[in-house]
C-alpha positions as CSV (number, residue, x, y, z in Angstrom):
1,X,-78.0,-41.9,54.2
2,X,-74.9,-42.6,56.6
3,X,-74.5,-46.3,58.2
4,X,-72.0,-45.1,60.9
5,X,-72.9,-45.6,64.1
6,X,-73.6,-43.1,66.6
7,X,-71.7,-43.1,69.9
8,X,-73.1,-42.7,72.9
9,X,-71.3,-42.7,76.5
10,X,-71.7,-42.3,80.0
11,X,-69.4,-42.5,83.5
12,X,-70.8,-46.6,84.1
13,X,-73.6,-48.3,83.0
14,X,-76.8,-46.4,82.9
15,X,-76.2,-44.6,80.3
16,X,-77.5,-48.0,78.8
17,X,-81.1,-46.3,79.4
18,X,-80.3,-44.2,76.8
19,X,-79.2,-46.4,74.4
20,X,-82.4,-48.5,75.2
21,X,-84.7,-45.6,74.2
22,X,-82.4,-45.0,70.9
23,X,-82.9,-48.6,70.1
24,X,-86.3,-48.8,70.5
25,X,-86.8,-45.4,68.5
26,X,-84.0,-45.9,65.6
27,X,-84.5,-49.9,65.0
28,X,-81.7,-49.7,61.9
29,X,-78.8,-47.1,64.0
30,X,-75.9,-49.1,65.0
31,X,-74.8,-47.8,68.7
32,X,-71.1,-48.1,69.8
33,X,-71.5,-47.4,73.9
34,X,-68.7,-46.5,76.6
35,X,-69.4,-46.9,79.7
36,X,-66.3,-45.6,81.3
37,X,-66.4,-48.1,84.6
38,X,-63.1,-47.6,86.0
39,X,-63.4,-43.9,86.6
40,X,-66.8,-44.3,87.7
41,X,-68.8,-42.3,89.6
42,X,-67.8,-38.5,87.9
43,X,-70.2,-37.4,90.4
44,X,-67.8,-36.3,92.8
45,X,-65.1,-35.2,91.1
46,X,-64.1,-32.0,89.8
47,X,-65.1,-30.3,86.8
48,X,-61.6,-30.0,85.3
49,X,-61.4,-33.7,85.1
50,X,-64.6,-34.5,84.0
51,X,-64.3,-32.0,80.9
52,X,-60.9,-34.1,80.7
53,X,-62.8,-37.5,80.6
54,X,-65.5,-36.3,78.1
55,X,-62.6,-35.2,75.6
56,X,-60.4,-38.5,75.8
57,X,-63.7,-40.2,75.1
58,X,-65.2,-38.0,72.8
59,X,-61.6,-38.3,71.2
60,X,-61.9,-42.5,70.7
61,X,-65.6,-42.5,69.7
62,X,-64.9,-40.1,66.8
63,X,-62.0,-42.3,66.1
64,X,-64.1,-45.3,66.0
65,X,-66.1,-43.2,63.0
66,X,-69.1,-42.5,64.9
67,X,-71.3,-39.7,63.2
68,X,-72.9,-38.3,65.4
69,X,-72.0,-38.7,69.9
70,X,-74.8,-38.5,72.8
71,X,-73.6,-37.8,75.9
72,X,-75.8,-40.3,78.0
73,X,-74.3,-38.5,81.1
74,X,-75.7,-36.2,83.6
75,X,-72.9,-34.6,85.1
76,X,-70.6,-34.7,81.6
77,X,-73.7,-33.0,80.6
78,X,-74.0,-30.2,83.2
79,X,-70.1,-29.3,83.3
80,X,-68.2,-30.6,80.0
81,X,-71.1,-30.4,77.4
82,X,-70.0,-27.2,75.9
83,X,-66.4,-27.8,76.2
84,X,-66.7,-30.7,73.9
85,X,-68.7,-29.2,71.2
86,X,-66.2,-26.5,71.1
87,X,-63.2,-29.0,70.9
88,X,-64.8,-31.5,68.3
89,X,-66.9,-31.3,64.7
90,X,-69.4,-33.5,65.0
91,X,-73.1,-33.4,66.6
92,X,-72.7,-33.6,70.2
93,X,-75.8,-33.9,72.5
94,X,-76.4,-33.7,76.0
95,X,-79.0,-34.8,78.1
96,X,-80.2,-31.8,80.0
97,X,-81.7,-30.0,77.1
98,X,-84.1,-32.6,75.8
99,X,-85.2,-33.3,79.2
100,X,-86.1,-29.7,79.8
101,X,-88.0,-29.3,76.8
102,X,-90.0,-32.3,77.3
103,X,-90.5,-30.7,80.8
104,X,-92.1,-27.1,79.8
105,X,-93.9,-29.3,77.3
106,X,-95.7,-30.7,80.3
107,X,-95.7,-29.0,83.0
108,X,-98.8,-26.8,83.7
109,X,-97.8,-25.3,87.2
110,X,-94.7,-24.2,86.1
111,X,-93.2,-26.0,89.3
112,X,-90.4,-28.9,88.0
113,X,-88.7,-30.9,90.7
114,X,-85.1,-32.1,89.4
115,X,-83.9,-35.6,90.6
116,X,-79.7,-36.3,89.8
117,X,-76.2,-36.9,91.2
118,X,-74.8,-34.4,93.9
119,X,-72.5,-32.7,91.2
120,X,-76.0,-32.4,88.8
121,X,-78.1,-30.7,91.3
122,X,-75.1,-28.7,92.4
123,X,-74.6,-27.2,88.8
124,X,-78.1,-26.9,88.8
125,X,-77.9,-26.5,85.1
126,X,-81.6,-28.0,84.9
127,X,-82.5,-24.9,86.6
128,X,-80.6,-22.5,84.7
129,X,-81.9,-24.0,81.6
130,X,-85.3,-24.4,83.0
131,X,-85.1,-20.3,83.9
132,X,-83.8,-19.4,80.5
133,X,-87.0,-20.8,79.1
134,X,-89.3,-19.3,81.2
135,X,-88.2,-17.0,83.6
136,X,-89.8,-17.2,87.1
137,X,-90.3,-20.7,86.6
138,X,-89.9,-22.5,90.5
139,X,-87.2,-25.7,90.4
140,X,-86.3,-27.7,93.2
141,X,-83.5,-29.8,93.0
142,X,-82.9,-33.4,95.2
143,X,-79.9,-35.0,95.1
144,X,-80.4,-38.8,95.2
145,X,-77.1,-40.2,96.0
146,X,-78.5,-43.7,97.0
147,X,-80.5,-44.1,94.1
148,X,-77.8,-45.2,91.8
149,X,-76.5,-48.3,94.0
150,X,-80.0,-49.3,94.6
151,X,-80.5,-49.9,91.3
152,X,-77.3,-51.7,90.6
153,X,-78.4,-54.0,93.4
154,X,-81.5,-54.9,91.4
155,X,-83.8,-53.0,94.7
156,X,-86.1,-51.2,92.6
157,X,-89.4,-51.8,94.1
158,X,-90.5,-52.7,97.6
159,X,-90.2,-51.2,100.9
160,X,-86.1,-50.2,100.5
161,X,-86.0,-47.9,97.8
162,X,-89.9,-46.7,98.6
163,X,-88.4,-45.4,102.0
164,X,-85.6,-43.7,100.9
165,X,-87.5,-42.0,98.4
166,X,-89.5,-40.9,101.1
167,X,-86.8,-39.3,103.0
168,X,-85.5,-37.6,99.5
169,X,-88.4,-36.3,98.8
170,X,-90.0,-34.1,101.5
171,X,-88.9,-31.1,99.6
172,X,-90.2,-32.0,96.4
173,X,-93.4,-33.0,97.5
174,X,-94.1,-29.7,99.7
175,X,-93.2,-27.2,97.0
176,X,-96.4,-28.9,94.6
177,X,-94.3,-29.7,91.7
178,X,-96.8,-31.2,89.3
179,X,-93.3,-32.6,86.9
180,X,-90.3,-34.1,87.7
181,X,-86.7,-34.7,85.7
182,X,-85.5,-37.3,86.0
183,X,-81.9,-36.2,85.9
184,X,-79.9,-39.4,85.9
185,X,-79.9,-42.5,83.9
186,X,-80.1,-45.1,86.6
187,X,-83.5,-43.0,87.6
188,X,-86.0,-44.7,85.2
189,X,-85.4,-47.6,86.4
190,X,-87.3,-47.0,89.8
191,X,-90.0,-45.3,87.6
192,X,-93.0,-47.3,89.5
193,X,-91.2,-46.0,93.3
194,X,-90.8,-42.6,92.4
195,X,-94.2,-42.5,90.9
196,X,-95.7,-44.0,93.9
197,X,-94.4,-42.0,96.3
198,X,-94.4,-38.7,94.3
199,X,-98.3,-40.1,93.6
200,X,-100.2,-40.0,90.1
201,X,-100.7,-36.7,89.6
202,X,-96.9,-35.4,89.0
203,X,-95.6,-36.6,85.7
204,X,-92.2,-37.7,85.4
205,X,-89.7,-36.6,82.8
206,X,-87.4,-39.5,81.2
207,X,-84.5,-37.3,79.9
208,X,-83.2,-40.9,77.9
209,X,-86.6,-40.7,76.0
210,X,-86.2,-36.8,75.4
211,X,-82.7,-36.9,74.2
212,X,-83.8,-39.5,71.4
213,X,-86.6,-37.7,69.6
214,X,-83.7,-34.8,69.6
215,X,-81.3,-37.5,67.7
216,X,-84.0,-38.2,65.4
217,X,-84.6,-34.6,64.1
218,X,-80.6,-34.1,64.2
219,X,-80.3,-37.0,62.0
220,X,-83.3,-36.0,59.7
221,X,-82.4,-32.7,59.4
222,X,-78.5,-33.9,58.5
223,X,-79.8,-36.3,56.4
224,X,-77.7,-39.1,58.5
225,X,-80.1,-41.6,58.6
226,X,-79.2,-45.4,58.4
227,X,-80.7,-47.2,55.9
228,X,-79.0,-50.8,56.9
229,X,-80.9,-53.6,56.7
230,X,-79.6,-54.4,60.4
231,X,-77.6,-52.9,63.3
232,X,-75.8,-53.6,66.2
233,X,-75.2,-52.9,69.7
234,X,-71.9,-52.8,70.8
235,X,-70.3,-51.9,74.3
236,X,-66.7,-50.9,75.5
237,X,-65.7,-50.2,79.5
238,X,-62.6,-49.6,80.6
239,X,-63.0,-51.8,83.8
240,X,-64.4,-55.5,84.2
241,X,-66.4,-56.7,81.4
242,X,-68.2,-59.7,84.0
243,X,-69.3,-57.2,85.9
244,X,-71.1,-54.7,82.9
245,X,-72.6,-58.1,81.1
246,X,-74.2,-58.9,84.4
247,X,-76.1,-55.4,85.1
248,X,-76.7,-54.4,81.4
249,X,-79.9,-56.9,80.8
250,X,-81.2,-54.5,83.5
251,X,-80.7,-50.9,81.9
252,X,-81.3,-52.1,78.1
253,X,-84.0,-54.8,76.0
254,X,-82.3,-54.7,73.0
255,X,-79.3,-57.3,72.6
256,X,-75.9,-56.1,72.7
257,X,-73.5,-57.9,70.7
258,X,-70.5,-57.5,71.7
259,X,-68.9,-56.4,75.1
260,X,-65.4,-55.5,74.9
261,X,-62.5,-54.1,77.7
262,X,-60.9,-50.7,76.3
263,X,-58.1,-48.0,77.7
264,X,-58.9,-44.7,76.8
265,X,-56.1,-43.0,78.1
């Protein structure tokens, strides 16, 4: 058994969908979450700093004792993922991965639609990963820029978001894709939109949820469980805490105790 907590981080807040599905799986791991808000969105920057980001955080989790680190990020996970496993010893896991496992595990067409972050779809590491699976498998990719301030604005349903949607997803819809990634943490949050404009037939893939049955059998097979009689929540952004406490009730159930302002560099 190992009571350490397990780190988890993202560029902002949504990584918090993550933690939410962790919580709600692994009731007795303590979480320590950065959200790295003043740097926020990675989306557009360059892969050279993000892989810089991803160590100097990597760097203060693992100083903070964590024992095992989830990258809760999309785009961390698509271009610095494998440079921080290489730099660090500890369990590192992505996001991608999980959510294209849980994807072949579903889909029956072999057709996966891929919703993220311009710098996600433009990796198109879902693809590649998708492809190495099963080769000839067809994956279309939709950046959803707008998705990510809509939900920070609390406009998750109703006629904004359901007409945006709309104009993302032409392409999707035509090429028959009977499963969709969500491939960004804010995403889950318009669950009931995309579902109801993708319709009821295509199933949609919550990477969050993916990523946390791959913790479990990391920490079984380790033997890292926690075996506390409690845990806690706590959070750390390196911009304004106001403005995290406000939006986090939004991303995660479970209470997080403590909110607190770090600099990582």
């Amino acid at each position: 058994m190992d009571n350490r907590p397990i780190g988890v981080f993202d560029s902002g807040i949504g990584g918090l969908t993550v933690v939410d599905a962790l919580a709600k799986s692994m009731p007795l791991e303590s979480i320590l979450y950065v959200g790295d808000t003043a740097r926020v969105p990675y989306g557009n920057k360059s892969k050279e700093r993000i892989q810089q980001y991803a160590c100097e955080i990597t760097d203060w989790l693992i100083k903070q004792d964590c024992k095992l680190i989830v990258v809760a990020c999309n785009t961390v996970s698509s271009l610095a993922l494998e440079k921080i496993q290489e730099k660090f010893n500890i369990p590192i896991i992505g996001v991608i991965h999980p959510g294209v496992m849980a994807a072949i595990k579903v889909t029956k067409n072999n057709r996966v639609g891929v919703l993220g972050t311009i710098a996600t779809i433009k990796s198109d590491s879902y693809g590649i990963a998708l492809r190495e699976q099963i080769p000839g498998i067809e994956v279309v990719g939709r950046a959803c820029p707008l998705f990510v301030p809509l939900v920070e604005e609390g406009w998750v349903n109703g006629p904004i978001p359901e007409n945006i949607a709309l104009a993302y997803f032409d392409s999707i819809k035509e090429s028959r894709v009977d499963t969709v990634i969500l491939g960004c943490t804010h995403y889950p949050l318009l669950n009931s939109t995309i579902k109801k404009v993708l319709g009821e037939t295509v199933s949609l893939v919550d990477s969050g949820v993916a990523t946390a049955d791959i913790v479990i059998s990391v920490l079984n097979d380790l033997k890292l469980f926690s075996n506390a009689k409690s845990r806690s929540i706590k959070s750390f952004v390196t911009d304004s805490i106001d403005v995290f406490e406000t939006l986090a009730k939004r991303f995660v159930d479970a209470p997080i105790n403590s909110i607190e302002h770090i600099d990582i560099t």
